[in-house]
C-alpha angles and dihedrals in degrees: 000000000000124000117187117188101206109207140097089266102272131156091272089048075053107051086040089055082051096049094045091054093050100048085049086051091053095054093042085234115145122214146161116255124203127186102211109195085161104121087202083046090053104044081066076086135063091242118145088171140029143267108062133191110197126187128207083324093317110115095217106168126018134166099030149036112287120230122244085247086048108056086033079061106048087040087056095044088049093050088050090059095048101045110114119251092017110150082014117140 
């Protein structure tokens, strides 16, 4: 898995770095977190304001602090996506 926090490196890019590591501690899943302050980097996603949390290449939150549930949430849909035979029949 591969989380990216969007943002110039502030106190909120920060606290959502924080949040994201402890929702991937929780579920015991290991991943690889990059801090993007690359405006080009940055411009891959549909984000009018930082910070970012991005997801195995989902934004899925921007412009604010995510909540726990939010980010167990977004680690578990992306797992989901990612689980081998899924949709399978």
């Amino acid at each position: 898995m591969n989380v990216k926090i969007l943002g110039p490196g502030c106190v909120n890019c920060s606290l959502m770095r924080q949040v994201a590591i402890d929702a991937l501690e929780m579920l015991e899943v290991e991943a690889t977190i990059q801090h993007i302050i690359d405006q080009a980097e940055m411009k891959k996603y549909p984000l009018m304001y930082t910070p970012g949390l991005v997801i195995d290449e989902q934004l899925v939150c921007a412009g604010r602090i995510p909540s726990m549930k939010e980010v167990v949430s977004g680690v578990e849909g992306a797992l989901d996506e990612g689980a081998p035979g899924e949709g399978a029949t």
